[in-house]
C-alpha positions in Angstrom: 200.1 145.3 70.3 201.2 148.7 70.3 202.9 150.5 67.6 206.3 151.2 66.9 206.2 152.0 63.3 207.8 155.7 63.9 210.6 154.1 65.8 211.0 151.3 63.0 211.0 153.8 60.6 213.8 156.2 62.1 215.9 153.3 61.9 215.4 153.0 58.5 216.2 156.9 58.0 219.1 156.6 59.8 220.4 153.3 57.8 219.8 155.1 55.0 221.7 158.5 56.3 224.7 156.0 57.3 225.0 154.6 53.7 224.8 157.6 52.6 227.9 158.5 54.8 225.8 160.9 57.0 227.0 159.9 59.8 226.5 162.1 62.5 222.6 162.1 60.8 222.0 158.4 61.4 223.6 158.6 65.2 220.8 161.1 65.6 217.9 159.3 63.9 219.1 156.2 65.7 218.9 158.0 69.3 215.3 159.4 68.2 214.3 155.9 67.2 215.1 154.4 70.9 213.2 157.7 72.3 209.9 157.5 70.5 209.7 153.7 71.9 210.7 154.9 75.2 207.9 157.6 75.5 205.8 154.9 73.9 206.5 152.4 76.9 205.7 155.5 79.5 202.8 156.2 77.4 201.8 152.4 78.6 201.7 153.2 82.2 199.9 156.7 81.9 203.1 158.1 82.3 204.8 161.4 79.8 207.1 163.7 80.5 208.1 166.7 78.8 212.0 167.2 78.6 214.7 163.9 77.0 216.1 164.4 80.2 212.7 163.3 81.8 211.7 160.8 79.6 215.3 159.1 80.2 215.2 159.3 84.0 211.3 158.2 84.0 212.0 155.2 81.6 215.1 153.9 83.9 212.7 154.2 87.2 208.9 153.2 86.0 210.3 150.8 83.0 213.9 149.3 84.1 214.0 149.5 87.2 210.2 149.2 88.5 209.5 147.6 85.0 211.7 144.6 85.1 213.5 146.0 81.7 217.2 144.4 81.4 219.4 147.5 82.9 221.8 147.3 79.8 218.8 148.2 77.7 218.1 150.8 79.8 221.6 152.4 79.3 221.5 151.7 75.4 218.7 155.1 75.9 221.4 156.9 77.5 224.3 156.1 75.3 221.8 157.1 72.4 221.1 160.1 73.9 224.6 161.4 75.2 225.9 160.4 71.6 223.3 162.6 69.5 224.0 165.5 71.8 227.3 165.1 70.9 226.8 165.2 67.2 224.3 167.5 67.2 225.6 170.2 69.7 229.0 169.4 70.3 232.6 168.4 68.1 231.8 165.1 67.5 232.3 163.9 63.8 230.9 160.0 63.9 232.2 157.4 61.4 230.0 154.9 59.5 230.8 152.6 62.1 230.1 154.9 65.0 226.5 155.3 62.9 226.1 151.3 62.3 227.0 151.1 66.0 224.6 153.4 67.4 221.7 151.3 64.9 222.5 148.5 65.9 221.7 149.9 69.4 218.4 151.3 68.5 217.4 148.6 66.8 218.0 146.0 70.3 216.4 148.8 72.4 213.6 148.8 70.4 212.9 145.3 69.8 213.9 144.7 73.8 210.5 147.6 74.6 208.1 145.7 72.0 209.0 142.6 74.3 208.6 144.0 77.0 205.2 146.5 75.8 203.9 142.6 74.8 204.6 141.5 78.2 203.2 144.2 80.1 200.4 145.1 78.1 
């Protein structure tokens, strides 16, 4: 079984960054949560890459789409991704719920690549 405590525990930080009405923190701790199991699953087929932008392109070829991944868990990456860019780099101001949203997402994206790391390994 491979690990996925980092990812587990960026979740955690970014619960904890929501309650504490950090919003925009958590989004970002939630989108790093889904990439450290996504370069965790390429890291499974020999595979790295060093940009986000190529570790979300190579995880919806090798692990979606060549993979067998469900597509909308390959999109959840995505989402995560295009939303922390927009808290970190752009206007964006999040709400709790935007935060508890973007965890909740995390938290299926990660959970759906330990299945599938289990399946394929």
């Amino acid at each position: 079984m491979t690990n996925l405590a980092r990812s587990r525990r960026e979740i955690e930080a970014a619960r904890l960054l929501a309650e504490g009405d950090f919003a925009a923190q958590a989004v970002s701790r939630a989108y790093y949560a889904a990439f450290y199991a996504a370069e965790l699953a390429l890291g499974s087929l020999d595979e790295s890459r060093s940009k986000h932008s190529g570790v979300i392109a190579a995880f919806g070829k090798l692990v979606v789409r060549e993979g067998g991944l469900d597509e909308p868990i390959g999109r959840i990456l995505r989402s995560l991704f295009e939303q922390r860019n927009a808290v970190d780099y752009g206007e964006a101001d999040p709400s709790r719920e935007d935060a508890e949203l973007s965890i909740r997402d995390a938290q299926r994206f990660v959970d759906a690549v330990e299945s599938w790391l289990t399946a394929h390994g």
